[in-house]
N, C-alpha and C positions, 0 to 999 in steps of 0.2 A: 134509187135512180142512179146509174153510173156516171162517172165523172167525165165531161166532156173532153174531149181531145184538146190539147192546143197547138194551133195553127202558129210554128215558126217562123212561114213566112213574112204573115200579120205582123207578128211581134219586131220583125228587122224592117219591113214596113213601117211601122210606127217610130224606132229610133232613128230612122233617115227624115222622117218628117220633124222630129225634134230637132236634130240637127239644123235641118234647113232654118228651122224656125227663129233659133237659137244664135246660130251662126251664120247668119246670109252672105252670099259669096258679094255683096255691095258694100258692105259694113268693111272687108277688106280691102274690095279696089280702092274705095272713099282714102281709108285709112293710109295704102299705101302711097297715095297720090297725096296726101297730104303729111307724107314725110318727106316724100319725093320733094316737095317744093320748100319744104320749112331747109330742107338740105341746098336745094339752091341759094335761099339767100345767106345762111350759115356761110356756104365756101364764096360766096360773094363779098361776105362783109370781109372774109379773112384774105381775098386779091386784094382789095382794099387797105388792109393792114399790110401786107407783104409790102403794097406799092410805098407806105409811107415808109415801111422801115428802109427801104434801098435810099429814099429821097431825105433821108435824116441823118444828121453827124451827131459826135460823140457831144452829151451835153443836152441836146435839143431832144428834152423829153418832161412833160408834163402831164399830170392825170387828176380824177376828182376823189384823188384818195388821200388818206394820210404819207405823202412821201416826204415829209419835211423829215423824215427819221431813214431818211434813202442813205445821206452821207452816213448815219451813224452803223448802218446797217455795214456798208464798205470799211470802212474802220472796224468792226468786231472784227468783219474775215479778213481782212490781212493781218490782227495782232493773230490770228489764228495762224494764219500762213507763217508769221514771223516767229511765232515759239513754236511749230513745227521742224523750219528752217534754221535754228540757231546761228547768230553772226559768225563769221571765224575771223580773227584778230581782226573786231571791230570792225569789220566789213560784210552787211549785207547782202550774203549771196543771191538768196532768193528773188530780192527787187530785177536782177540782170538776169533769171532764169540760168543761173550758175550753181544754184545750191545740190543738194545730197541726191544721189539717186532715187526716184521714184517708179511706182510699177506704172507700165505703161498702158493696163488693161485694168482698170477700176473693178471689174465684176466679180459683185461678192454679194456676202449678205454682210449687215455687222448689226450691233445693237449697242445700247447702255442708256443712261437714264440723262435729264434735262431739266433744265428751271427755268420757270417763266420771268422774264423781265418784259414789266410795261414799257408802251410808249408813250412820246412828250406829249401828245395828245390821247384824249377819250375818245374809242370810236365804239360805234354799236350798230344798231340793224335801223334805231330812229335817226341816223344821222347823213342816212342816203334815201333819194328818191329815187329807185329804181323805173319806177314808170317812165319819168322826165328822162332821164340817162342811156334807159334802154327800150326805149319808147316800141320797139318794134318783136318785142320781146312778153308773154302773157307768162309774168311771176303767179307763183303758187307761196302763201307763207311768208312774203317779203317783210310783214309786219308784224314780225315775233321772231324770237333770238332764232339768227342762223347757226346753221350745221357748222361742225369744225370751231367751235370757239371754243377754247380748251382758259378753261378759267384757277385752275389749278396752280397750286405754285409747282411742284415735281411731279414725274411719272418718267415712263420707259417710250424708248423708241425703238424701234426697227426700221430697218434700210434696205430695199434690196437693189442691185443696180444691176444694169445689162448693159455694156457698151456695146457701139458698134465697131467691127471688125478692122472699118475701111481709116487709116491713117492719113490726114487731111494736110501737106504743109504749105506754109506760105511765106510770104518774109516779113524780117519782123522791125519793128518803127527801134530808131536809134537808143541808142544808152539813156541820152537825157530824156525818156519819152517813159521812164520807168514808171510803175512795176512794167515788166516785159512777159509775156505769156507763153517763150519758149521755142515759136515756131512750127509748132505742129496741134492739133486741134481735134475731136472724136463728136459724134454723136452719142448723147445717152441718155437711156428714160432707164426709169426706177419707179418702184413702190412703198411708199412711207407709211409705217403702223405708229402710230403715236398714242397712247396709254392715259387716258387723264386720271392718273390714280387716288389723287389729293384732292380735286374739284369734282367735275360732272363723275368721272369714273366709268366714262366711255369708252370705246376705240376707234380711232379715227383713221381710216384708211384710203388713201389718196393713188394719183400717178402723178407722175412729175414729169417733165421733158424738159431736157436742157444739153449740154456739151460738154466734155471734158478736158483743158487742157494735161497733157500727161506730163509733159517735162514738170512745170511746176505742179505737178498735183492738184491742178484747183480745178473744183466741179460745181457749178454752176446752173438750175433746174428748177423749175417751176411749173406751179398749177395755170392750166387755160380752163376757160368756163365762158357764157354768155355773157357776163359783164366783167370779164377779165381776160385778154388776150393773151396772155403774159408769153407765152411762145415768142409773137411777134416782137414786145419788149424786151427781151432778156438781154439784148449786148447790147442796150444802155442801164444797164442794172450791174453791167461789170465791172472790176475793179479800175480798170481804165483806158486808155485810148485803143492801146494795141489788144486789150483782151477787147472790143470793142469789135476792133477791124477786123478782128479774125472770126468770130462769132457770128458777126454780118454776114461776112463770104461763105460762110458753112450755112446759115439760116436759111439764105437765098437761095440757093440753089438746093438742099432738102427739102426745105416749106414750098418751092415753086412744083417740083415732082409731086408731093405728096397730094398738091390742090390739084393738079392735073388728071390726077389720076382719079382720083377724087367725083370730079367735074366728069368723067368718062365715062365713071358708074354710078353716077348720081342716081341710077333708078332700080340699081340692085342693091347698092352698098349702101347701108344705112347705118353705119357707125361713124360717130360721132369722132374725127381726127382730134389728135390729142386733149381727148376728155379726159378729164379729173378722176369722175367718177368711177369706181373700181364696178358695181353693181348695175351699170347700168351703161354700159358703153354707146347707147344708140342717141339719134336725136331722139329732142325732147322739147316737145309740144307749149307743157308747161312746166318749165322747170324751178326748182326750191334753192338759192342762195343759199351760201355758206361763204366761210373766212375763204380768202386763198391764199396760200404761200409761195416765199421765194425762199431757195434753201441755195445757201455757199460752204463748201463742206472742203475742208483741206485734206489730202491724202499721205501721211506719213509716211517718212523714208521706212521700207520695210527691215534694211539693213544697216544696225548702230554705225559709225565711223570706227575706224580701226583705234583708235585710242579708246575707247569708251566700251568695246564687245565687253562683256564679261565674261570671268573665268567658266562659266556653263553653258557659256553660249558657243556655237559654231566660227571656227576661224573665219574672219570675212578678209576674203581676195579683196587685192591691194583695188585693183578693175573693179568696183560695186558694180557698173551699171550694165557693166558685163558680166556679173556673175545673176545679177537680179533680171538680165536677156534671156540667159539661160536658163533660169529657174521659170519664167515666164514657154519659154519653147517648148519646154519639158512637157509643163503642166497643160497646155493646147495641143501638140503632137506629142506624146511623150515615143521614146525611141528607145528607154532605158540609161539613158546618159545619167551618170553620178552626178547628182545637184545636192545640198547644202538642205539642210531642212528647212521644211515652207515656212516662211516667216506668215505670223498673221496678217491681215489685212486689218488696218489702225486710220481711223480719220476725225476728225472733229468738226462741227458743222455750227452753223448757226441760221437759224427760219426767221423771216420777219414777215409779220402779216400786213398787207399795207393799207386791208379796208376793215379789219379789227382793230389795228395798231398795238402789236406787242412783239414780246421776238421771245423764240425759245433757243435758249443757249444749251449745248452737249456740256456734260458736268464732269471738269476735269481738270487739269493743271493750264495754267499757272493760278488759277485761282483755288480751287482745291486740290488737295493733295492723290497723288497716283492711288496710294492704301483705300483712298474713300470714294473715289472715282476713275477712271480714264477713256473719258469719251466714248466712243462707239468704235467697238472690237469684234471684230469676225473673222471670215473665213473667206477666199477665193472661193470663186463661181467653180472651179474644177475640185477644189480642197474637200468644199461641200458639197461636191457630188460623189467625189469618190470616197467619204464620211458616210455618204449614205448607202452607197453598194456593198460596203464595208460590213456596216450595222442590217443591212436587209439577206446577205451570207449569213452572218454568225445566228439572226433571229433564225432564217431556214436549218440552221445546222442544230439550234434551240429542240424547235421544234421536231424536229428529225428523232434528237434524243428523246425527245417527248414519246413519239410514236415506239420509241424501244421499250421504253419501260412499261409500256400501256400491253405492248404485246409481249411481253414478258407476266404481267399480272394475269393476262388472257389466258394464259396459259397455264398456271397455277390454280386460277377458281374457272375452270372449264365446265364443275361438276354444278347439278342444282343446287347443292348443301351451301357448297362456297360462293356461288353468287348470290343464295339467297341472304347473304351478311353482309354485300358490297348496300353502300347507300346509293339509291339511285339519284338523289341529290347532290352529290359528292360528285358523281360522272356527270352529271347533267351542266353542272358550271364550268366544269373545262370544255364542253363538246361545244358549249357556246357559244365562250371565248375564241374557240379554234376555228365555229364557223364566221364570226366577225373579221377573225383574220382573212378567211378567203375571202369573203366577201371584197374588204379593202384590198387584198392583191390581188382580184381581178378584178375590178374597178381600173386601179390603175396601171395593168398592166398594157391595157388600151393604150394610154397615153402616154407610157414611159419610155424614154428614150435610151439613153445612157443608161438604165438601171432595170431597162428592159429582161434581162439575164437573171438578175438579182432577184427581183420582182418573182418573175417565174417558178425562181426555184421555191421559193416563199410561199407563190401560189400552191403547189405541187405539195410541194410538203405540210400546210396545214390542210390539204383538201385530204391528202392520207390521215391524218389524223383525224381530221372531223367524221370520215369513212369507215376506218376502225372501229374509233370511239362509238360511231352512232350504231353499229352491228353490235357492240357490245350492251350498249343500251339498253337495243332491243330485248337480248337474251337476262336482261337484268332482269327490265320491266316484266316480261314473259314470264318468267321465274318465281318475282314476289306480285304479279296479279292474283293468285286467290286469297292472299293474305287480306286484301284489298278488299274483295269478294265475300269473304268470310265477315269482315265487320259489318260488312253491309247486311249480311242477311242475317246476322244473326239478333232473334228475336227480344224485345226492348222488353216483354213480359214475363212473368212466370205463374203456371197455374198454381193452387191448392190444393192438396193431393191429403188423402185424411188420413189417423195413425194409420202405420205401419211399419212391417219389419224391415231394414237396409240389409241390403247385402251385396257385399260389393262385386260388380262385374270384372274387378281385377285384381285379387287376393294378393296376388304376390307382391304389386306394386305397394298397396297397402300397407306391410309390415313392413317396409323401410320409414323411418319419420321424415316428411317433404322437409324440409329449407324453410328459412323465411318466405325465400320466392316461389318456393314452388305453388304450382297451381293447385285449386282446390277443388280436391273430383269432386264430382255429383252424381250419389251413388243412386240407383235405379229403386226407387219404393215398389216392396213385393205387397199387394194386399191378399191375404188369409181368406181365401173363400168357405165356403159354406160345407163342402165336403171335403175341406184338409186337402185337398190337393195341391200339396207347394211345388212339388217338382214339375208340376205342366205350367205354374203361375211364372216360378223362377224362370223357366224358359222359354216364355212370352215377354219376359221379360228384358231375358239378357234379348233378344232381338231388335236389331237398330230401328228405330223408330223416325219417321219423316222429319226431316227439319223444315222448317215453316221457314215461306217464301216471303221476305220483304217487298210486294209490290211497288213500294211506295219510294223504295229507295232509288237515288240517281244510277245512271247506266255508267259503265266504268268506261272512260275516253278511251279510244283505241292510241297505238304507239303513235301511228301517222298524221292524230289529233296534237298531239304534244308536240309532236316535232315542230308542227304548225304555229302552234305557239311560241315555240321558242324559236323561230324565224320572225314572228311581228314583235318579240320582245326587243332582240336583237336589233333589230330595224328600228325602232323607237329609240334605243337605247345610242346607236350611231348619228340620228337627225339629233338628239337632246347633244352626245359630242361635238359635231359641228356648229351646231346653234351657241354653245359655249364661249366659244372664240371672240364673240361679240356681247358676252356677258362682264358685270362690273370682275374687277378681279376676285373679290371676295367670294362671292356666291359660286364662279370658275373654281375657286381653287378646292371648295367645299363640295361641290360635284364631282370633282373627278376624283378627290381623296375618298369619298362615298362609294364610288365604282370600284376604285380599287379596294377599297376594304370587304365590300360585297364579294365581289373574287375573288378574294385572299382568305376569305373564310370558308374555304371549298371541302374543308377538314370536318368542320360544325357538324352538317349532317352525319358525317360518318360518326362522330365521339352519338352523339343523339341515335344512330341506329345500335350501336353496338352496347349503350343502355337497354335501350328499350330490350335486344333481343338479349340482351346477359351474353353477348359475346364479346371473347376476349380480342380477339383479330381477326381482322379480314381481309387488309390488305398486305403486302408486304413491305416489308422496311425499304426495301432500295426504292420501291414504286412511292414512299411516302415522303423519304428522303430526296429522292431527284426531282420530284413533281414540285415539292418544294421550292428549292432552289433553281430549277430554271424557271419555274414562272413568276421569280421575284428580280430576275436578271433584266427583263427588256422593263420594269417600273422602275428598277436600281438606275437604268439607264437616263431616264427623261426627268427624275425626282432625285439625280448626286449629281448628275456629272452637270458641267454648267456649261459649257461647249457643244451641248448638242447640238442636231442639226435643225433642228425644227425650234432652237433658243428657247426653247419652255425655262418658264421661270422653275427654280429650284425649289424644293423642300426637304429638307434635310431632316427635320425633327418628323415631319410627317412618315418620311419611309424606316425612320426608328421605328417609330410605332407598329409601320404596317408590319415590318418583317418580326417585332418581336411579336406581334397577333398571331401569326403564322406558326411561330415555333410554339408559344403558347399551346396551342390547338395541339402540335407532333409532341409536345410533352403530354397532356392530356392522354393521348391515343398510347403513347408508352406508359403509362399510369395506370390506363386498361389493361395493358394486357400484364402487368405486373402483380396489383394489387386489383386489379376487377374490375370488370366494365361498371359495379354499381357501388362501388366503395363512395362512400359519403355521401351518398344519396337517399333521402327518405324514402322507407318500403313503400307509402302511399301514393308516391308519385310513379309510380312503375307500376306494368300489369305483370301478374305472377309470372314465371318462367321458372323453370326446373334447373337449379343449383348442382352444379358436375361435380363442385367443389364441396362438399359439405364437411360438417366438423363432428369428426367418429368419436363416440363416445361409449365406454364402458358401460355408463346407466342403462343404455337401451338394450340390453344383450335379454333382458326377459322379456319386452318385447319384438323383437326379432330386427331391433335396428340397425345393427354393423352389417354390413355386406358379405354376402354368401364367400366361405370361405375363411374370415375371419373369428368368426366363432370356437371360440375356444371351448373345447369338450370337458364335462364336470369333473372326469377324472384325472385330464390334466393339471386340473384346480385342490386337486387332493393333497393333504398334507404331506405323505408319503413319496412326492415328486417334488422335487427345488424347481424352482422357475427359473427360466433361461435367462441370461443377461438381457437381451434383446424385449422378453416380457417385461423386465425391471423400469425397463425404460420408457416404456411405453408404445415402444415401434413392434408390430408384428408383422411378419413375412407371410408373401402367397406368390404365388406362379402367376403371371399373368398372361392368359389367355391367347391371345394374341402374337407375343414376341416369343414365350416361352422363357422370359427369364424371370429373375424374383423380382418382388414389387414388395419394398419395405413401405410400411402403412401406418404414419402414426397414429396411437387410438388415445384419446385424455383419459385418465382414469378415474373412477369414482372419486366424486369430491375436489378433483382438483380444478384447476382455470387454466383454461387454452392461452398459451404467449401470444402475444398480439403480433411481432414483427416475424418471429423465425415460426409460428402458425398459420401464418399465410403464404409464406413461400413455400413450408413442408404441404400444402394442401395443394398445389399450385403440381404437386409429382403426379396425384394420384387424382380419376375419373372417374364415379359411382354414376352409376345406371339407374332407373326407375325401375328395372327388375331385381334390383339389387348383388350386380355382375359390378366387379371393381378392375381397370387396367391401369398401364402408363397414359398419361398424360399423351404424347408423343404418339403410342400406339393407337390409341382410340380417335384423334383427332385427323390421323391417315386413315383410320378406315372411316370415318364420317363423312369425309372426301366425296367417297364414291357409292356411299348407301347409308341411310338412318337407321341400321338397323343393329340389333345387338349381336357381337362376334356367335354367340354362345347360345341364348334363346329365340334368336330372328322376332323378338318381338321390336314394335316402332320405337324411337328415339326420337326426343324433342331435337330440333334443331340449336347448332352452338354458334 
């Protein structure tokens, strides 16, 4: 009965009813309408908070959390501010917004490490009612440890900060009113990565919103959440009246914009104004409690005082805050202007949580020494980007040379002989690598701004390379598929065949003695009929006989199947790296040292095919040498250098290793082709293969073992002739075929033993045939180039 047709319509029919089913267009309106309104009373409670903070002075602020540790928290950041600021003869500048030059655009990233210090109370998750408190609010998890408690004593931090552009001033409350905030005031939110490396072994990633003053450096910013407003609160969380006054004026009137606008789109806009959470920007229904933080972070003079520069450091203009304007203009419009090199961007902070109750301090001086620590150290928001255009040039320029040397090898094994000795494993792990790379630089080439250029050329140049490389592939794989083929079909059984006489189907091959490795004919059984007719038997004989078809065996994947594959691997292989980033650090840093050693051993298969095939080379030295070292440059990059742009933690011992793995493996491959692809390898672990090199010996001259030519004639051997020096020796001469010059040939002579070291390399001149034709080395391996075939009897040659 034939197979019925299938109706496509049906079939899109039935998935639009799933759909409906699945996904009812009410289940959305319901949904939206009921964010739409969870957003109204969100920006409702937050008019509300705005209205109290305008109706509140410095002082008048109390909450149902741990703030008894509020004063201690303002005490850390100003001893901060004050050993940033150093006295000058016993007069504190900073208090008067007099002290050292500071940058007046915070934007950067910075990092370094932290230690927990408790508060004078225990707080925990059983010491609030969130229902009672936030009664209008449906907690998920309120009654088991919240997110964000970092129970550790040390770990790492990261910081990233974005200011706003627009410079805020105002006037500022008198001398006696001190600390003083400078007079001028910014907007800033930031992202904090916090490491709990010692305790949970988390990562904890946040937004902050908070204000900058620039003159004194001090940056001030905090988590908002449903049971923490802290936006609203922050300029009574300041150091004092006047940073107070000014933080007000700025809050009021951005917090007022922002609910406005807010309230305008309450039925499009469904993100959640200055939410905490990184992962989930939108309203939330039922949301899950976690710690929140206040962070006070001081920003370091970028430029030492002119008594203190050291002799390595850049002369610093008498003017700092003119010379650090200028370096600021530079780096926003640059125009070319001579500037002073970019001093790093240096700050030290300290977090206090005020409904866990503990504080993490940045680990650094005055209490530990600079050698062991020094707070959190970065780079300018323009430093690190143009760090990154930088390193996204030289990797496209990486790669570029990548694409030389690939087509240079192309070029060299263009023939079947020569590709069929390349490992197809060997190409398959660079082609991989190289499509990851496009992938990632066009992913982000969408989104890039600044590095837009960069990006591109990255993109461009690994998509050549992946392009190349995968046409090479192809004609790899193409090349060694019947080898493939050949295993598969050939038959697991042998029949029983009763006496009779052998005779070999290839005489000549015969009286040379095979190698260890040579292969082991299997000479064709003549059976003796009944009327002596051997000459009709033998030539029924010598006639090729059908080789038996493995039904059974799997169908060989087509190129376009593989490639497939190594697209989902690749893809896997990308979601497990990003997914890492939120792994403990241990298990992170044992993943990606894993990855990289899996790609670094991109040599393995080739040393493993050129065993298996008893070839000496196959690829070239510059193609083995440069492939090497650039694709150990962009891991030398993120595993030594400690300023990278993306701060990945270092490992120094680890890319010891990788790169001695690497050269490992380039010694091996020079080892091959020196002393032998199969030198100290058990003959049992290798399938036969036919020995180019073999070891000539005198014993076999009765049976016809030296190679045609070298045969010495019995009257040459007669007393009545002296032997030549050259015979004394051991070495005999022949012409060699091919070049037409002489080919000195050493032969051992009866009884004696082949030299181990200078027997290998003399073997290493001279190529013997299965016909028993002997050339150069060098000659025979250019004509195997371009045919298998013997210069002299056109009979087939195993491949080298």
């Amino acid at each position: 009965m034939p197979p019925q047709a299938q109706n496509p319509a049906g079939a899109f029919l039935f998935i639009l009813f799933l759909i409906w089913i699945l996904f009812p267009e009410a289940d959305y309106r319901n949904q939206s309408l009921a964010l739409s309104d969870l957003a109204v009373d969100r920006l409702a409670r937050y008019r509300d908070a705005l209205n109290v903070l305008n109706t509140t002075a410095w002082g008048d602020f109390k909450d149902g959390f741990a703030w008894r540790d509020l004063e201690t928290f303002r005490e850390k950041g100003l001893k901060l501010s004050r050993h940033a600021v150093p006295p000058v003869d016993g007069h504190q500048l900073w208090d008067v917004a007099q002290g050292e030059a500071m940058w007046t655009n915070a934007s950067g990233t910075v990092h370094g490490d932290w230690i927990r210090r408790p508060g004078s109370v225990s707080r925990g998750y059983d010491s609030y009612n969130l229902s009672r408190s936030v009664p209008e609010v449906e907690w998920m998890g309120h009654k088991m440890e919240w997110a964000r408690n970092v129970t550790g004593e040390t770990g790492r931090m990261m910081l990233r900060l974005n200011g706003n552009k627009t410079l805020n001033h105002y006037e500022q409350l008198p001398m006696d009113m001190a600390p003083l905030s400078g007079g001028i005031i910014r907007s800033l939110r930031g992202t904090a990565t916090i490491e709990d490396t010692a305790g949970s072994g988390l990562n904890w990633e946040m937004k902050l919103w908070g204000v900058h003053w620039p003159r004194q450096g001090v940056i001030l910013m905090t988590t908002t959440s449903e049971k923490f407003e802290g936006i609203f609160a922050l300029p009574h969380l300041s150091p004092g009246p006047d940073f107070f006054q000014s933080s007000q004026m700025l809050l009021n009137r951005t917090l007022a914009r922002v609910i406005r606008r807010k309230e305008k789109h309450v039925y499009v806009d469904q993100r959640m104004p200055w939410n905490s959470d990184v992962e989930n920007p939108m309203y939330t229904a039922y949301p899950s409690p976690h710690c929140e933080y206040i962070m006070y972070a001081q920003v370091h003079p970028p430029l030492p005082p002119k008594s203190t520069a050291g002799e390595d450091q850049d002369p610093v203009p008498a003017n700092m805050e003119d010379a650090i304007n200028a370096i600021e203009s530079e780096l926003q419009y640059p125009v070319g202007a001579p500037i002073p090199r970019v001093p790093k961007l240096k700050m030290s902070a300290v977090i206090y949580s005020p409904d866990c109750s503990f504080f993490l301090e940045t680990k650094g001086p005055p209490d530990y020494p600079p050698s062991e620590a020094d707070h959190l150290v970065g780079m300018k928001k323009e430093v690190q980007t143009h760090q990154i255009k930088t390193w996204l040039l030289l990797y496209a320029l990486v790669v570029f040379a990548q694409v030389r040397l690939l087509r240079d090898q192309m070029k060299e094994s263009f023939t079947p002989s020569t590709m069929g000795r390349i490992s197809f494993g060997t190409i398959s792990t660079m082609l991989i690598v190289d499509g990851m790379t496009f992938t990632a630089a066009a992913t982000w080439v969408s989104s890039a701004a600044a590095t837009f250029l960069p990006t591109l050329a990255l993109m461009f140049a690994s998509f050549l390379s992946m392009t190349i490389g995968g046409s090479f592939l192809a004609k790899i794989y193409e090349v060694q598929l019947p080898e493939g083929r050949n295993r598969r079909d050939q038959p697991s059984t042998t029949q029983d065949t009763p006496t009779s006489v052998s005779v070999s189907a290839t005489p000549t091959a015969s009286l040379l003695p095979g190698p260890v490795t040579a292969p082991n004919r299997t000479e064709t059984p003549v059976i003796i009929p009944s009327d002596q007719d051997i000459s009709a038997e033998i030539a029924s004989a010598a006639s090729p006989l059908p080789i038996p078809i493995n039904r059974n065996a799997p169908e060989t994947p087509t190129f376009q199947a593989i490639v497939g594959r190594f697209i989902l691997f690749s893809l896997c292989v990308s979601f497990l790296a990003i997914s890492s980033s939120t792994w403990y650090p241990r298990p992170r840093s044992i993943f990606l040292n894993a990855c990289a050693f899996i790609y670094l051993s991109m040599w393995t298969p080739q040393i493993y095919r050129n065993t298996l095939r008893n070839c000496r080379r196959a690829l070239s030295w510059p193609f083995v040498i440069g492939q090497s070292i650039l694709r150990l440059l962009p891991i030398a990059y993120f595993w030594v250098k400690k300023d990278n742009f993306l701060y990945a933690t270092t490992d120094l011992s680890s890319f010891v290793f990788l790169a001695g793995w690497v050269w490992i493996q380039v010694v091996l491959l020079a080892a091959q082709q020196i002393v032998g692809p199969r030198f100290g390898v058990p003959m049992s672990w290798t399938p036969d293969a036919w020995d180019y090199h073999p070891v000539l010996r005198e014993d076999n001259i009765e049976a016809g073992g030296l190679p045609i030519g070298l045969v010495v004639p019995e009257e040459r051997n007669s007393l009545d002739r002296p032997s030549t020096a050259g015979e004394k020796s051991g070495v005999r001469a022949i012409d060699c075929a091919i070049c037409r010059e002489v080919l000195e040939v050493p032969v051992v002579r009866a009884g004696e033993e082949e030299s181990t070291v200078s027997g290998v390399f003399a073997r290493r001149m001279y190529m013997v045939t299965p016909c028993r034709h002997i050339f150069h080395t060098a000659c025979l391996e250019s004509w195997l180039r371009f045919r298998l075939q013997c210069p002299i009897c056109r009979e087939e040659l195993p491949p080298i």
